[in-house]
N, C-alpha and C positions, 0 to 999 in steps of 0.2 A: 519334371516340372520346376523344378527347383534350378537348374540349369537355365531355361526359358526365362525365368525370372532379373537370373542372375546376370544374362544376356542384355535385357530389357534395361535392370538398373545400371550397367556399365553405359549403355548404349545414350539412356538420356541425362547422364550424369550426375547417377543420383550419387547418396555419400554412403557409410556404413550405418549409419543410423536408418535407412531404406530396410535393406539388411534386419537390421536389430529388431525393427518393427513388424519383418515378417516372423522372425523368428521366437516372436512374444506373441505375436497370433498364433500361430501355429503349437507353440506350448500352452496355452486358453485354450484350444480348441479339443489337443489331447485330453486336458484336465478335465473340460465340461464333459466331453464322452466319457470318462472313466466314474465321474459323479453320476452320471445320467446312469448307468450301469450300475451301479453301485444300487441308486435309488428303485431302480426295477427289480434288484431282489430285494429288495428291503418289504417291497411295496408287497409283493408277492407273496414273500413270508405274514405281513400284516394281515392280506386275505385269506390266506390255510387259519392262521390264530381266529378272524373274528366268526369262521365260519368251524372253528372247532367249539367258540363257546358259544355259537347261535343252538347246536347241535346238543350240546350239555343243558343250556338253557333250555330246551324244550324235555329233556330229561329231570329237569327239578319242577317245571310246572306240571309234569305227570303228577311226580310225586305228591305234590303240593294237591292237586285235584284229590288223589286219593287218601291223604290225611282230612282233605274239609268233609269225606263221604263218611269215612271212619269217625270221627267227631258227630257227625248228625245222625249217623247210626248209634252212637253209644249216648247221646242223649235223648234219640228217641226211646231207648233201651229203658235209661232214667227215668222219666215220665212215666210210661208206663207201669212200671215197678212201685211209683210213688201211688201213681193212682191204684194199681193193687192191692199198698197196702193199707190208705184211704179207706177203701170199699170191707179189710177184712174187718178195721179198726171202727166201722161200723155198724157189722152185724154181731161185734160181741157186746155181750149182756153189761149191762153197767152196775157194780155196785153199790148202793145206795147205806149208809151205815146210820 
């Protein structure tokens, strides 16, 4: 290809700046594929991380579920206990002096 090229530019008499012009394409064109490449595993690795902490994430709102069950258990717990001791603190006898 490069021969064909080289053919062409002699032939309608280009100068080396023809030349130079392919040769600075042609190095643009390596460097964007090597970026492009670059950015595909970049991007790649970005989706394994947001789907390792979507994953984590649904392991801390477990958690979180089961600390608000825990909590409304221990103050239903409280309540009760209050009103217990409510109900004892009025069936004892009162003294009157």
């Amino acid at each position: 290809m490069v021969d064909k090229l080289f053919e062409v530019g002699v032939a309608q008499g280009l100068g080396i700046f023809f030349f130079l012009f392919i040769a600075v394409g042609a190095a643009f064109w390596l460097q964007n594929k090597t970026i492009m490449k670059q950015n595909d595993n970049r991007e790649a690795r970005y989706i394994a991380t947001i789907d390792k902490l979507a994953e984590s994430f649904q392991e801390v709102a477990s958690v979180n579920q089961n600390v608000a069950e825990m909590r409304k258990e221990l103050s239903e717990r409280n309540n009760r206990q209050d009103q217990m001791l409510g109900r004892i603190l009025d069936r004892l006898p009162i003294k009157m002096d």
